[in-house]
Every structure is written in C-alpha cells, then in structure tokens.
C-alpha positions in Angstrom: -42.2 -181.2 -41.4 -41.4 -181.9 -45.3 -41.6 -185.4 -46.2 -37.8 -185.9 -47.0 -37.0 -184.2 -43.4 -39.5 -186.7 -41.7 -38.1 -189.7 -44.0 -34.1 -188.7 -43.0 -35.3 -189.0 -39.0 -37.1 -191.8 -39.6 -34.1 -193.4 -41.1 -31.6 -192.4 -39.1 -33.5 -194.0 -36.0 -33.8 -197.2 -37.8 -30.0 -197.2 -38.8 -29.6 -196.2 -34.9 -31.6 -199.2 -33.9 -29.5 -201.5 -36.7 -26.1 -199.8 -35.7 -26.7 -200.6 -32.0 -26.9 -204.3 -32.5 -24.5 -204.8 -34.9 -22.1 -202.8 -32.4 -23.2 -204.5 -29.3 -22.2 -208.0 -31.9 -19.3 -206.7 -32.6 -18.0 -205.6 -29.6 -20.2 -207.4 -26.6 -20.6 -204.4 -24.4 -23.5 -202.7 -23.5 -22.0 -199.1 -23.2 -20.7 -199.4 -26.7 -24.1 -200.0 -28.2 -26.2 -198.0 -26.1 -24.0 -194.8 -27.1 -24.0 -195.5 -30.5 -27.9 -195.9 -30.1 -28.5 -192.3 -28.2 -25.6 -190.9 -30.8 -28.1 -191.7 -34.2 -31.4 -190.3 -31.7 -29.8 -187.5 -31.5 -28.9 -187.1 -35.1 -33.0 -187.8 -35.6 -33.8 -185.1 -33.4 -31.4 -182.5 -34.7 -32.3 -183.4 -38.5 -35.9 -182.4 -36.9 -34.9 -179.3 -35.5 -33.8 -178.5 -38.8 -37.2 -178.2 -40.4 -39.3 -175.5 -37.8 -37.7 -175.1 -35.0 -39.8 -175.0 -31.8 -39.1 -175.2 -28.4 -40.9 -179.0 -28.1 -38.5 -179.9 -30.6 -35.6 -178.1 -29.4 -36.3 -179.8 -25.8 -36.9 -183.2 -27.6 -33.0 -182.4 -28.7 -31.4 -181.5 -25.6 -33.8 -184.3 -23.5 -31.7 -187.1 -25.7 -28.8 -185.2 -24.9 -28.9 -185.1 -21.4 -30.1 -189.0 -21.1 -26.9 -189.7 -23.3 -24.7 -187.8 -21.1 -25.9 -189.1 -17.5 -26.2 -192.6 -18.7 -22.6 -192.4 -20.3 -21.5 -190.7 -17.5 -23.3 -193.2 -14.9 -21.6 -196.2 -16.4 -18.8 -195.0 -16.6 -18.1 -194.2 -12.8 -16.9 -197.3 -10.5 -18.8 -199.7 -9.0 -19.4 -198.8 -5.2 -16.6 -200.5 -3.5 -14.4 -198.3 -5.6 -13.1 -201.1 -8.5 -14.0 -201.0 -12.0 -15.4 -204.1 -13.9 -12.0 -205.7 -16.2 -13.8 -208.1 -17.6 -15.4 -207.2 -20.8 -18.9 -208.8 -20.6 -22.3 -207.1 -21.1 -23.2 -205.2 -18.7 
C-alpha cells in the first residue's frame, strides 16, 4: 500500500472515531453515532481497496458493510412487545 493510501485510511478512521463522538454529543443517540462510525470504516476500507485489490481486502470491505447493515437494521426494528422507544435517550 503507498504511504499516502495507508495515511488517508488511517485518517479517515481517526476522523470516524472523532465524528462519532462529536455526533453521539450532539445528538445523544447511540444509532446516530454508531452509523456515522461504521460510515467513515467503510470509507477506510474502500480508500484500501483502492490501492491492490485483493480478495482479504475486498472481504474486509463488504464484512464492515454487512455489520453496518444488520446493526442499523437490528436497531431499528421494535422492541419485542411491538412499541418503539419515543424517548430519545442513548440507547
């Protein structure tokens, strides 16, 4: 991987990590912050991809895609008696 490929992921997980806070600050939920998180780890494994492909990188990529989509899609589904939280505290 050239430098300025490895520096860009590196950066982008550390603006992920720094994004997720300051949204989960902003906004007090857990969901928010957590797919703002898995959206900038996905960015650092794409922006990986982008140097030599391989399939370890390419199922790095779609690994961080699948976790973001079952856990955004897990909590967004109703609790089990069939309500959904109102309030709008961390989960």
């Amino acid at each position: 991987m050239t430098p300025w490929l490895h520096t860009a992921a590196a950066l982008t997980t550390v603006l992920g990590l720094f994004s997720a806070c300051v949204a989960h600050v902003a906004v007090g939920r857990f969901r928010t912050s957590l797919g703002v998180l898995l959206d900038f780890l996905t960015a650092a494994g794409l922006i990986k991809l982008a140097d030599e492909p391989s399939w370890g990188r390419v199922a790095a990529a779609a690994g961080v895609i699948a976790v973001r989509k079952l856990i955004t899609t897990r909590l967004g589904r109703p609790l089990l008696d069939g309500t959904r939280r109102t309030d709008h505290r961390p989960i």
